[in-house]
PyMOL Python script that loads the backbone (N, CA, C, O; Angstrom):
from pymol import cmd

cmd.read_pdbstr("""\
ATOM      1  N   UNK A   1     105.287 -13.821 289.302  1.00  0.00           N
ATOM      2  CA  UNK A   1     105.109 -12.477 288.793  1.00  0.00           C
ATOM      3  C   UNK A   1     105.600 -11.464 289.833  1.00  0.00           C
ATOM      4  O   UNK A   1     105.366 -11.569 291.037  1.00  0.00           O
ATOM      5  N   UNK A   2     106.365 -10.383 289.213  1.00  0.00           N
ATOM      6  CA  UNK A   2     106.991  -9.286 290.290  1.00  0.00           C
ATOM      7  C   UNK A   2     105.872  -8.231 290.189  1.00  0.00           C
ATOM      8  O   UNK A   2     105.395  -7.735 289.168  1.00  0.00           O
ATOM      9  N   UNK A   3     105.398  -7.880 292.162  1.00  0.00           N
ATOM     10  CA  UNK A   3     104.506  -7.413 292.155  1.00  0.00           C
ATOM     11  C   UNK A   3     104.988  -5.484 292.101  1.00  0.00           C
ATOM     12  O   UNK A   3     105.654  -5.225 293.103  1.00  0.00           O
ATOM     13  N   UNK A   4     104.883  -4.858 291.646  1.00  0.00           N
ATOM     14  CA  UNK A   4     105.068  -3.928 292.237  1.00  0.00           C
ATOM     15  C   UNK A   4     104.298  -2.921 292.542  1.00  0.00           C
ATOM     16  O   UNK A   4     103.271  -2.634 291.927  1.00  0.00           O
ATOM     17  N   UNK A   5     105.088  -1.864 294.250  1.00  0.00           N
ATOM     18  CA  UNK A   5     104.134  -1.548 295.250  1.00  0.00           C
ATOM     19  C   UNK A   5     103.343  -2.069 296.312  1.00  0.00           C
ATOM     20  O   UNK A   5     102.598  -1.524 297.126  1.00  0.00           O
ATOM     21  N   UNK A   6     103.788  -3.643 296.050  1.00  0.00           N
ATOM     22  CA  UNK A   6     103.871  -4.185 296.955  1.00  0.00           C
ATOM     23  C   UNK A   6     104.591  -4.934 297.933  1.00  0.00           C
ATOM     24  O   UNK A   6     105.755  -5.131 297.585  1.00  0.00           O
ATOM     25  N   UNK A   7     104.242  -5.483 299.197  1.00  0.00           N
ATOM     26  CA  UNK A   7     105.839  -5.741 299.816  1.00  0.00           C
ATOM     27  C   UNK A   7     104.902  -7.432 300.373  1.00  0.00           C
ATOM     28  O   UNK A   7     103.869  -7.764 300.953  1.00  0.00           O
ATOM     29  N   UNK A   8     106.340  -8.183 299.594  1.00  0.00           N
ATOM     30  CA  UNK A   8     106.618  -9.736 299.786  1.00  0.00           C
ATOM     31  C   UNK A   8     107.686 -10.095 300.723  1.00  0.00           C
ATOM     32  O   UNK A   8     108.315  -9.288 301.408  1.00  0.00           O
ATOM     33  N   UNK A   9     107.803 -11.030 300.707  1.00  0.00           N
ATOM     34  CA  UNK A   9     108.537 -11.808 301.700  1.00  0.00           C
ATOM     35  C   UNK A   9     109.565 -12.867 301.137  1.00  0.00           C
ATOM     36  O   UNK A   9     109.039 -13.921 300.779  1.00  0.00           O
ATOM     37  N   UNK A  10     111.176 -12.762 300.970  1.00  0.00           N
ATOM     38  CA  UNK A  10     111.583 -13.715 300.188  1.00  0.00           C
ATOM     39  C   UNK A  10     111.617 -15.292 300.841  1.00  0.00           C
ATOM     40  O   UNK A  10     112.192 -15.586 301.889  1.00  0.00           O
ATOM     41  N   UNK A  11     111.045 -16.003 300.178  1.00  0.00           N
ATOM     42  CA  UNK A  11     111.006 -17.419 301.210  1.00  0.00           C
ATOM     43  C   UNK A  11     112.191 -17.993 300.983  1.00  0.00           C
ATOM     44  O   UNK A  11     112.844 -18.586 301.841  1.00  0.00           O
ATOM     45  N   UNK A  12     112.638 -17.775 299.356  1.00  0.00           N
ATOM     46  CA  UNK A  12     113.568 -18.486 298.985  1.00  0.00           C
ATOM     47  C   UNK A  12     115.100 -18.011 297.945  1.00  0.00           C
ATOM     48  O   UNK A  12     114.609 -16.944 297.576  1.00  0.00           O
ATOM     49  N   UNK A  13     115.933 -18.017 297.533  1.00  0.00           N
ATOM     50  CA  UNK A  13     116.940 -17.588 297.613  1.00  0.00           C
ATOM     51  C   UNK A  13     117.999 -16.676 298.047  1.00  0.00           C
ATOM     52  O   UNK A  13     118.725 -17.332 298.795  1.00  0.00           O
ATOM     53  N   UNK A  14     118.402 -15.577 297.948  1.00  0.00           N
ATOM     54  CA  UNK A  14     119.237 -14.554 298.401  1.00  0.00           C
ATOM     55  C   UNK A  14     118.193 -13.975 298.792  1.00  0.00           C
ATOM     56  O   UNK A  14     117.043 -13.745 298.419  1.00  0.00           O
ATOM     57  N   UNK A  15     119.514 -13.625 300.423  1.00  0.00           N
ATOM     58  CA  UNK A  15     118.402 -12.735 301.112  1.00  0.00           C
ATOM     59  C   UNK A  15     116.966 -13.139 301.450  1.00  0.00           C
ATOM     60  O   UNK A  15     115.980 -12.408 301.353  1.00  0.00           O
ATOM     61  N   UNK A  16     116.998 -14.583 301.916  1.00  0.00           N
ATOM     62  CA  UNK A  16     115.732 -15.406 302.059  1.00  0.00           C
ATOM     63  C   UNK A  16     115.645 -14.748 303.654  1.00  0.00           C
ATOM     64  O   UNK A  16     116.508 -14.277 304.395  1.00  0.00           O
ATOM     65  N   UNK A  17     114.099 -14.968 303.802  1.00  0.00           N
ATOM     66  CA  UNK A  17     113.824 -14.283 304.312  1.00  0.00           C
ATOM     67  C   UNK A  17     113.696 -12.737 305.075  1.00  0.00           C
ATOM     68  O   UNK A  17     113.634 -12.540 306.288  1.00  0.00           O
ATOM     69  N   UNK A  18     113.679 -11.741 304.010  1.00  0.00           N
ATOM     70  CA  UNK A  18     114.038 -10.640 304.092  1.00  0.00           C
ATOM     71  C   UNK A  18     112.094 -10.624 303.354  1.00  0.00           C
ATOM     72  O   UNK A  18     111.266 -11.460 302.991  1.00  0.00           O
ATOM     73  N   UNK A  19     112.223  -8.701 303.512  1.00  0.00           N
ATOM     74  CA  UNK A  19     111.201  -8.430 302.324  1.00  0.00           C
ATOM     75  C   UNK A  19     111.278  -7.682 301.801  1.00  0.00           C
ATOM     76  O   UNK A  19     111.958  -6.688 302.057  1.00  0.00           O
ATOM     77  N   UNK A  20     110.619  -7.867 300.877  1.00  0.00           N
ATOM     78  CA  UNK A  20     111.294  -6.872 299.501  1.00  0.00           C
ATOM     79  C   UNK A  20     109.947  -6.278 299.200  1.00  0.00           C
ATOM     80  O   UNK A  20     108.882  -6.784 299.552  1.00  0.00           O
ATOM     81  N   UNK A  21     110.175  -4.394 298.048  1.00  0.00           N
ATOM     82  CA  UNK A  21     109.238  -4.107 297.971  1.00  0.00           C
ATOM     83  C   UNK A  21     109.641  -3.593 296.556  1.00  0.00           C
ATOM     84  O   UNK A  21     110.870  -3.669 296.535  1.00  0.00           O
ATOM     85  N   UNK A  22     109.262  -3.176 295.536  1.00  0.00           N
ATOM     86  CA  UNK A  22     109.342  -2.696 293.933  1.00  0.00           C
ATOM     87  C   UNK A  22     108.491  -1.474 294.042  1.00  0.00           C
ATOM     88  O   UNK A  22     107.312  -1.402 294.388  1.00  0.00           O
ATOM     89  N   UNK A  23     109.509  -0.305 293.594  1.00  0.00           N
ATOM     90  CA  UNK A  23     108.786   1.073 293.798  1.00  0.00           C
ATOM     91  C   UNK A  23     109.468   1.062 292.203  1.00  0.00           C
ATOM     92  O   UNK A  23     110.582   0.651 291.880  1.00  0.00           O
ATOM     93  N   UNK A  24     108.008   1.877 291.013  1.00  0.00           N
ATOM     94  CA  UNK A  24     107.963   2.427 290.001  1.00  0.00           C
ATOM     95  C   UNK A  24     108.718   3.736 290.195  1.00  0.00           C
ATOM     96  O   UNK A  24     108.722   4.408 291.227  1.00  0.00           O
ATOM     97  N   UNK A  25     109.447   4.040 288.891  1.00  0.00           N
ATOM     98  CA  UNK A  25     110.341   5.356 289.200  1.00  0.00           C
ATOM     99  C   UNK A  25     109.575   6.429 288.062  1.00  0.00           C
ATOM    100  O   UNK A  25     109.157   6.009 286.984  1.00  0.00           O
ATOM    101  N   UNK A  26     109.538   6.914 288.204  1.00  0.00           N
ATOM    102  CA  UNK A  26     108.759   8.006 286.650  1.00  0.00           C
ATOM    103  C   UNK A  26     109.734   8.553 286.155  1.00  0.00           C
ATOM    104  O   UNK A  26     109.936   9.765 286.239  1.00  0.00           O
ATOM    105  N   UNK A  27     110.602   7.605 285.473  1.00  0.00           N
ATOM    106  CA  UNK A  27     111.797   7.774 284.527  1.00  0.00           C
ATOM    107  C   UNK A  27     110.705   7.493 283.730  1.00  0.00           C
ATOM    108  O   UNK A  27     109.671   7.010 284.192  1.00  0.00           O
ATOM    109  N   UNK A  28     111.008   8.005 281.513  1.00  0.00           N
ATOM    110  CA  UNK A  28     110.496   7.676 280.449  1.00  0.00           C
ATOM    111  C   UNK A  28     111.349   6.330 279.746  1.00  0.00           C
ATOM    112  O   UNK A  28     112.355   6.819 279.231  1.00  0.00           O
ATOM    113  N   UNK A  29     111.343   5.435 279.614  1.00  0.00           N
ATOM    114  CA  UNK A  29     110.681   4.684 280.222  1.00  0.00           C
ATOM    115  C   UNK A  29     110.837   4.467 281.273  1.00  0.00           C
ATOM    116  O   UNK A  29     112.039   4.675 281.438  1.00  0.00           O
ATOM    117  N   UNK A  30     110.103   3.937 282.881  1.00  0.00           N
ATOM    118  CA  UNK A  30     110.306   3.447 284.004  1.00  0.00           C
ATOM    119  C   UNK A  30     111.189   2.361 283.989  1.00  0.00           C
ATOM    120  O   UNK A  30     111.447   1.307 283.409  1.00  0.00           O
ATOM    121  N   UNK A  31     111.721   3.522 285.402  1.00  0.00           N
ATOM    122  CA  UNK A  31     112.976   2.388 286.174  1.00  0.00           C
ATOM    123  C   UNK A  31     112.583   2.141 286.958  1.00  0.00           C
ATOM    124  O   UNK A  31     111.432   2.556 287.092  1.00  0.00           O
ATOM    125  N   UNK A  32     113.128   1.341 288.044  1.00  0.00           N
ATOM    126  CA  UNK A  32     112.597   0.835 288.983  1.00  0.00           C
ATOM    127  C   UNK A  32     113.560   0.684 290.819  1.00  0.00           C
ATOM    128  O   UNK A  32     114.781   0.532 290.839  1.00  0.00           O
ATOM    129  N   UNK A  33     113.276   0.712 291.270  1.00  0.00           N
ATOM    130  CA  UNK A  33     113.799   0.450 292.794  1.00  0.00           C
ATOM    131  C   UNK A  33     113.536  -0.254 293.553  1.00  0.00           C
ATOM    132  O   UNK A  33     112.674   0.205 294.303  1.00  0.00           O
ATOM    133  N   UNK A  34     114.053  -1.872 293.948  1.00  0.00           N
ATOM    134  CA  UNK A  34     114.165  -2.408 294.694  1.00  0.00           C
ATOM    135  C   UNK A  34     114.231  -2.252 296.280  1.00  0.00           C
ATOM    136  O   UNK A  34     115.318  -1.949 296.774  1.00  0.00           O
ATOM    137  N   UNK A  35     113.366  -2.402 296.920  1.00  0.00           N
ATOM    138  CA  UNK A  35     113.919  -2.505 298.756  1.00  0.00           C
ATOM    139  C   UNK A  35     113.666  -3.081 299.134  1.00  0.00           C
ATOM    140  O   UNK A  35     112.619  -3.703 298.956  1.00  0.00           O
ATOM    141  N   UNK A  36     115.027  -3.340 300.425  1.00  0.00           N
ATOM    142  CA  UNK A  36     115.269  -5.080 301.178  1.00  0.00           C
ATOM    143  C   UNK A  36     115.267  -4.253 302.525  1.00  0.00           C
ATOM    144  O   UNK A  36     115.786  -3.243 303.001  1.00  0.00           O
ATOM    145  N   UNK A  37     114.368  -5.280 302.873  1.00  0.00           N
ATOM    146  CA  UNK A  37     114.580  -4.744 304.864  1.00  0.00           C
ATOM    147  C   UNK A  37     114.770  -5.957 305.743  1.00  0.00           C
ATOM    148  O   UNK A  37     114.574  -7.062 305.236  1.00  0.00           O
ATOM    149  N   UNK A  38     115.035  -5.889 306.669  1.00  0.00           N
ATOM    150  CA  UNK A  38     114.808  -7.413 307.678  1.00  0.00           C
ATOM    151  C   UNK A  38     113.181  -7.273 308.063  1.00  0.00           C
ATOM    152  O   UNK A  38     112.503  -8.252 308.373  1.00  0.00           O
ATOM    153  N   UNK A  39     112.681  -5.954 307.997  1.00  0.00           N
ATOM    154  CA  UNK A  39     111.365  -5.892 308.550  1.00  0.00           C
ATOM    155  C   UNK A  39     110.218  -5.308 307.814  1.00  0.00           C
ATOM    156  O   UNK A  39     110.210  -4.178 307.327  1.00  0.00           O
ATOM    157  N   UNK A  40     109.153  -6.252 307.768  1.00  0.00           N
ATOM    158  CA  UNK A  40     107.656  -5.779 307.290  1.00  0.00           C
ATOM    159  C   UNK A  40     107.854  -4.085 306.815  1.00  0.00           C
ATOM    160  O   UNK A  40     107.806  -3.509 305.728  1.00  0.00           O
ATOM    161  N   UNK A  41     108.097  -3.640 308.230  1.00  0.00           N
ATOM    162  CA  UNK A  41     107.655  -2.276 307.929  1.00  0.00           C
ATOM    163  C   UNK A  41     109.278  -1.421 307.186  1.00  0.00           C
ATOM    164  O   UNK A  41     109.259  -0.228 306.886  1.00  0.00           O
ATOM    165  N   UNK A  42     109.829  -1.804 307.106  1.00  0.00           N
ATOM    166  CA  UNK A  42     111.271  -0.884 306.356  1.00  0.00           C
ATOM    167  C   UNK A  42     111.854  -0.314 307.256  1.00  0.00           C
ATOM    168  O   UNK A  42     112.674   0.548 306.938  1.00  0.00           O
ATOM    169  N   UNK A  43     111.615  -0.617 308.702  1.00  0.00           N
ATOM    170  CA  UNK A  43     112.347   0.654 309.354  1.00  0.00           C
ATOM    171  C   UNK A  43     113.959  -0.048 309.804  1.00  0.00           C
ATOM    172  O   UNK A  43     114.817   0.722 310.236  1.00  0.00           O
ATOM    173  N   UNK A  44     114.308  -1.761 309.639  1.00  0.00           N
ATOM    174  CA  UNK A  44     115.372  -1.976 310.036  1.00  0.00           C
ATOM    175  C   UNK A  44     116.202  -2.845 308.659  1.00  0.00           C
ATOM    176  O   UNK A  44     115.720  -3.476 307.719  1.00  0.00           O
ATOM    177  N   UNK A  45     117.672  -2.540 309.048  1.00  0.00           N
ATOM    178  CA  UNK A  45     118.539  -3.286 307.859  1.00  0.00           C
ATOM    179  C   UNK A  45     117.630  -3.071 306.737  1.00  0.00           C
ATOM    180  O   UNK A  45     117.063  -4.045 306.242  1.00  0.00           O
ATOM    181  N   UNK A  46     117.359  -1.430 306.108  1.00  0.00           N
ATOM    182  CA  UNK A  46     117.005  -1.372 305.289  1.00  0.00           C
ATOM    183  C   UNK A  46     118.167  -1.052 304.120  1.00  0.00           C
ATOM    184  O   UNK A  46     119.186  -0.447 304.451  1.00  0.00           O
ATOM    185  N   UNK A  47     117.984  -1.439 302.900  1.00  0.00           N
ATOM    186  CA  UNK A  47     118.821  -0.976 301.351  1.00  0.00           C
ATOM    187  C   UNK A  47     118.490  -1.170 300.253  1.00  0.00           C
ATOM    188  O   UNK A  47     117.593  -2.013 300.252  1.00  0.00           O
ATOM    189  N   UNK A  48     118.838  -0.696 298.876  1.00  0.00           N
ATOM    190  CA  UNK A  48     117.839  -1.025 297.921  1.00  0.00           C
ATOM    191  C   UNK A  48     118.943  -0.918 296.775  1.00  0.00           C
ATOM    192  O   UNK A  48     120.122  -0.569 296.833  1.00  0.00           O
ATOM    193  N   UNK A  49     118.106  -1.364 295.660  1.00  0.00           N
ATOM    194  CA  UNK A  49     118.769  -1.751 294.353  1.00  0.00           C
ATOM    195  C   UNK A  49     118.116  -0.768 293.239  1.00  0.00           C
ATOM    196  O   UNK A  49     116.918  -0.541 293.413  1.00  0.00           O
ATOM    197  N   UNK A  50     118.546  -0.337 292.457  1.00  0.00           N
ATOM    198  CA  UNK A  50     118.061   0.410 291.316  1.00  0.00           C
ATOM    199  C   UNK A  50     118.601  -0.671 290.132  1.00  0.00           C
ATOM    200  O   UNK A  50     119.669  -1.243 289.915  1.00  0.00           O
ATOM    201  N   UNK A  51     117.185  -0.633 289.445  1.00  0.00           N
ATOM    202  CA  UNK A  51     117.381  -1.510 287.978  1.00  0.00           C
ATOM    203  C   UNK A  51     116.806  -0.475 286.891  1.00  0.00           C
ATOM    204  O   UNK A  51     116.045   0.425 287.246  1.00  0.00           O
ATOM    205  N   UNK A  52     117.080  -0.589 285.960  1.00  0.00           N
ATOM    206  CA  UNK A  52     116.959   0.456 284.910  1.00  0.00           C
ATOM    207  C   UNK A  52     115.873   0.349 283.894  1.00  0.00           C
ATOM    208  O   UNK A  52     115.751   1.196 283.008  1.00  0.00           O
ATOM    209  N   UNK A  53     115.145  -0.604 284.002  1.00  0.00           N
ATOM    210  CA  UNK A  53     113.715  -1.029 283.315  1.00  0.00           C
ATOM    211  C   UNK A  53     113.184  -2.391 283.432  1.00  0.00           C
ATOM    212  O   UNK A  53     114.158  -2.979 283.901  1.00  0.00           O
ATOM    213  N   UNK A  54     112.255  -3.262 283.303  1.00  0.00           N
ATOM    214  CA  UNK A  54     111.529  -3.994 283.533  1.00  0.00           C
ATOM    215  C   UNK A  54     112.056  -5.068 282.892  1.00  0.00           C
ATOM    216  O   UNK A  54     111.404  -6.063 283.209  1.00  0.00           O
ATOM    217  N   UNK A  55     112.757  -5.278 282.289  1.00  0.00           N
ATOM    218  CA  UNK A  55     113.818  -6.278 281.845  1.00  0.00           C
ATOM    219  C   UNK A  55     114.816  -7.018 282.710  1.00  0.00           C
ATOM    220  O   UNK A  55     115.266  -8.158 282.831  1.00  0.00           O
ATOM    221  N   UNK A  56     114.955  -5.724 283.295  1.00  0.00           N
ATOM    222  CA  UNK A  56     116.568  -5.567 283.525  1.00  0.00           C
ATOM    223  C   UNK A  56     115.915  -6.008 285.726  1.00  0.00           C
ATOM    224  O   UNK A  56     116.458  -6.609 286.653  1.00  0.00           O
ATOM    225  N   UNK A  57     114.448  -5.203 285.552  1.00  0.00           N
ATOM    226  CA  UNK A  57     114.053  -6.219 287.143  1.00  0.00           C
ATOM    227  C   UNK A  57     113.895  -7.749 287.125  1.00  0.00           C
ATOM    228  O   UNK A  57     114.321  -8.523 287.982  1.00  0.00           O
ATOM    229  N   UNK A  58     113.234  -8.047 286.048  1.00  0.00           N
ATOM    230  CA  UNK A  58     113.191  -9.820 285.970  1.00  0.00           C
ATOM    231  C   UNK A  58     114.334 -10.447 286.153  1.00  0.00           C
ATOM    232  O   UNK A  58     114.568 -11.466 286.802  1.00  0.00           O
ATOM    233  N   UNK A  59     114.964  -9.833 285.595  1.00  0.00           N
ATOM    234  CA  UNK A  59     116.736 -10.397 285.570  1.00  0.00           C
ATOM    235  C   UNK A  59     117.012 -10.190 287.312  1.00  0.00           C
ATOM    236  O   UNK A  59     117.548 -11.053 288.007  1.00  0.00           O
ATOM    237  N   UNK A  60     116.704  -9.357 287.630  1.00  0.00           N
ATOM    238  CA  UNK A  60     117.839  -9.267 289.158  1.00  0.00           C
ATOM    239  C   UNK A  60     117.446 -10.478 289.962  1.00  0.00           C
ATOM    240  O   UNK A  60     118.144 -11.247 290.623  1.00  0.00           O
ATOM    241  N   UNK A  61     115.419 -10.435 289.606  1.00  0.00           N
ATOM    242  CA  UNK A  61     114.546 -11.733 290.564  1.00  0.00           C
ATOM    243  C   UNK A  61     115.566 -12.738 289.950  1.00  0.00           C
ATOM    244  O   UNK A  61     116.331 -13.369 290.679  1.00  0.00           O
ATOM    245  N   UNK A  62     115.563 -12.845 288.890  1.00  0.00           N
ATOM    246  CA  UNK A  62     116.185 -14.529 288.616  1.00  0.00           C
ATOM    247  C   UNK A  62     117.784 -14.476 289.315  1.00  0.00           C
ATOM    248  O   UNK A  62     118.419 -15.170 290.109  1.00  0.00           O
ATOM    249  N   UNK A  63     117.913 -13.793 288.882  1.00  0.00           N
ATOM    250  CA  UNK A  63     119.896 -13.762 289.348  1.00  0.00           C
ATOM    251  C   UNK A  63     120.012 -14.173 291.046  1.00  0.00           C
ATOM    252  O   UNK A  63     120.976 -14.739 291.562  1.00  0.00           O
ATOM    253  N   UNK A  64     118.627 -13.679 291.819  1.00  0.00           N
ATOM    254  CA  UNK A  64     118.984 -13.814 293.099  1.00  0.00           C
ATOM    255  C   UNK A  64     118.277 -15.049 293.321  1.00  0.00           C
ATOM    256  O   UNK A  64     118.487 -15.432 294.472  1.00  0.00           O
ATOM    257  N   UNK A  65     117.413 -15.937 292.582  1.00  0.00           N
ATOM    258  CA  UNK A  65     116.897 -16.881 292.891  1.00  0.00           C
ATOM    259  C   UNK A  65     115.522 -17.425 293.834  1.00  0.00           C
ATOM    260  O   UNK A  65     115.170 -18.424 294.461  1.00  0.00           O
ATOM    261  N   UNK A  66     114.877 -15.683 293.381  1.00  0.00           N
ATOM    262  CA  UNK A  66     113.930 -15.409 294.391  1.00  0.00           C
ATOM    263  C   UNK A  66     112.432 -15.967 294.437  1.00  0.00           C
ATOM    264  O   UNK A  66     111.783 -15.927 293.392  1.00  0.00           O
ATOM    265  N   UNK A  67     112.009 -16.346 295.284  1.00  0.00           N
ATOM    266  CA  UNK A  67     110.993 -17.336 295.608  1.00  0.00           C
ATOM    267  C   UNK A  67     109.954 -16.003 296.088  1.00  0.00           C
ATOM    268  O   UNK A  67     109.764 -16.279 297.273  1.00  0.00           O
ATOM    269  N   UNK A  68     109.342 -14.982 295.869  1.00  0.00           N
ATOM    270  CA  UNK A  68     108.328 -13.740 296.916  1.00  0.00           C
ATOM    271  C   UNK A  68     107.182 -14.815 297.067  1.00  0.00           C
ATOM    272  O   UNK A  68     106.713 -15.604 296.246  1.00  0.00           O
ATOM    273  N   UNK A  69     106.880 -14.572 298.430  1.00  0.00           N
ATOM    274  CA  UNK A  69     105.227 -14.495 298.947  1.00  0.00           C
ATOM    275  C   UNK A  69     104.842 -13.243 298.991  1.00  0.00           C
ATOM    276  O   UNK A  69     105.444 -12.619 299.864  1.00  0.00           O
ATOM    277  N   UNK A  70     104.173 -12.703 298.471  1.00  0.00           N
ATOM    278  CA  UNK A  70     102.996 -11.392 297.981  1.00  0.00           C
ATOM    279  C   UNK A  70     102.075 -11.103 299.417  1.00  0.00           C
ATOM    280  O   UNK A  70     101.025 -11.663 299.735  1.00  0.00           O
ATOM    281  N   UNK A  71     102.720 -10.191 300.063  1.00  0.00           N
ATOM    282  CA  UNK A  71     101.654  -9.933 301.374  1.00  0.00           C
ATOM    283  C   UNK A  71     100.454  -8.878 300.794  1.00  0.00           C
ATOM    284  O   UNK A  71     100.593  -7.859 300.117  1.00  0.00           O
ATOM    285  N   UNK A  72      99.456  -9.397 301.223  1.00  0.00           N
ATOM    286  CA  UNK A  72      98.512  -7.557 301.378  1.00  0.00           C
ATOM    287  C   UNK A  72      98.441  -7.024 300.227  1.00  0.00           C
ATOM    288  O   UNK A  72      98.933  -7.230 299.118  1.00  0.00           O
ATOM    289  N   UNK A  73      97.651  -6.212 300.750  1.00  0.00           N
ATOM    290  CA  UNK A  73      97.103  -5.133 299.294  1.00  0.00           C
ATOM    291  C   UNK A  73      98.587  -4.338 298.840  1.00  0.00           C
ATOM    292  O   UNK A  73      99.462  -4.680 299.635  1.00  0.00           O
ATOM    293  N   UNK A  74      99.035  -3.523 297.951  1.00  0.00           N
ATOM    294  CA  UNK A  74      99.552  -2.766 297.348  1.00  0.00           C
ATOM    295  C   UNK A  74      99.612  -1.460 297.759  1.00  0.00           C
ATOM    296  O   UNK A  74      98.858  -0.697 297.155  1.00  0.00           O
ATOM    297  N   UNK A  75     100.246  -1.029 298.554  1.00  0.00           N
ATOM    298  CA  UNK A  75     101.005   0.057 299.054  1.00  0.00           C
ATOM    299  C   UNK A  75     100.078  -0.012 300.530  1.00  0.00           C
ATOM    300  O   UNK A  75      99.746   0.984 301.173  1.00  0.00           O
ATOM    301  N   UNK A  76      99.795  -1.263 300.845  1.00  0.00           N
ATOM    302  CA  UNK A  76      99.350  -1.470 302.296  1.00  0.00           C
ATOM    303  C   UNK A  76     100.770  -0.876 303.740  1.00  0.00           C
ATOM    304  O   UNK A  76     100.658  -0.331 304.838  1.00  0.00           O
ATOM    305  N   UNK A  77     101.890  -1.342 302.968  1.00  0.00           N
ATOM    306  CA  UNK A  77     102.621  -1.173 304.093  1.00  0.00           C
ATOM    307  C   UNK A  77     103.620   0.153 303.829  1.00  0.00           C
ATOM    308  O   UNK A  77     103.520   0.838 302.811  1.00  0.00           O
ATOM    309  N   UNK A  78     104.622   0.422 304.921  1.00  0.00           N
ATOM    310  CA  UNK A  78     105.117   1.173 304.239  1.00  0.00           C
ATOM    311  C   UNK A  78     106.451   1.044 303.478  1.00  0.00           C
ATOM    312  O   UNK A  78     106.382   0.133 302.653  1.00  0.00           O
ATOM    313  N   UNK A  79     107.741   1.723 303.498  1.00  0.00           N
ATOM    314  CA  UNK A  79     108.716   1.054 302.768  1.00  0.00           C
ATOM    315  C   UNK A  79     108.384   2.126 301.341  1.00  0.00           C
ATOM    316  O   UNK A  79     109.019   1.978 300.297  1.00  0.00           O
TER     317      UNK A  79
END
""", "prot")
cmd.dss("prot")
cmd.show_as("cartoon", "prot")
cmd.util.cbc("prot")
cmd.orient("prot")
């Protein structure tokens, strides 16, 4: 399940080991924004992906082959 607002850890496919975080966009319907960092906190080799609704995020997880470990509470970190 893609968490979002929260920041995981990819164990496994693209961009394995990176972490990723899913920020809600307050588009009608919500879009969404992807971010990849090398680090917990976002401050290095950070960049991000825009997907255009909740469809269209499941699809990117599968396309990249992504394995998340789910750190922490939900908007625990920053990013």
């Amino acid at each position: 399940m893609i968490e979002v607002g929260r920041v995981g850890r990819i164990s496994s496919g693209d961009h394995s080991g990176k972490f990723v975080k899913v920020r809600e966009l307050p588009d009608d319907p919500p879009s969404f924004l992807v971010l990849l960092a090398h680090d917990r906190g976002f401050r290095r080799g950070y960049g991000d992906y825009w997907v255009e609704d909740r469809a269209s995020l499941e699809q990117f997880f599968a396309e990249g082959s992504w394995v998340v470990e789910w750190l922490g509470p939900r908007g625990a970190t920053a990013g």
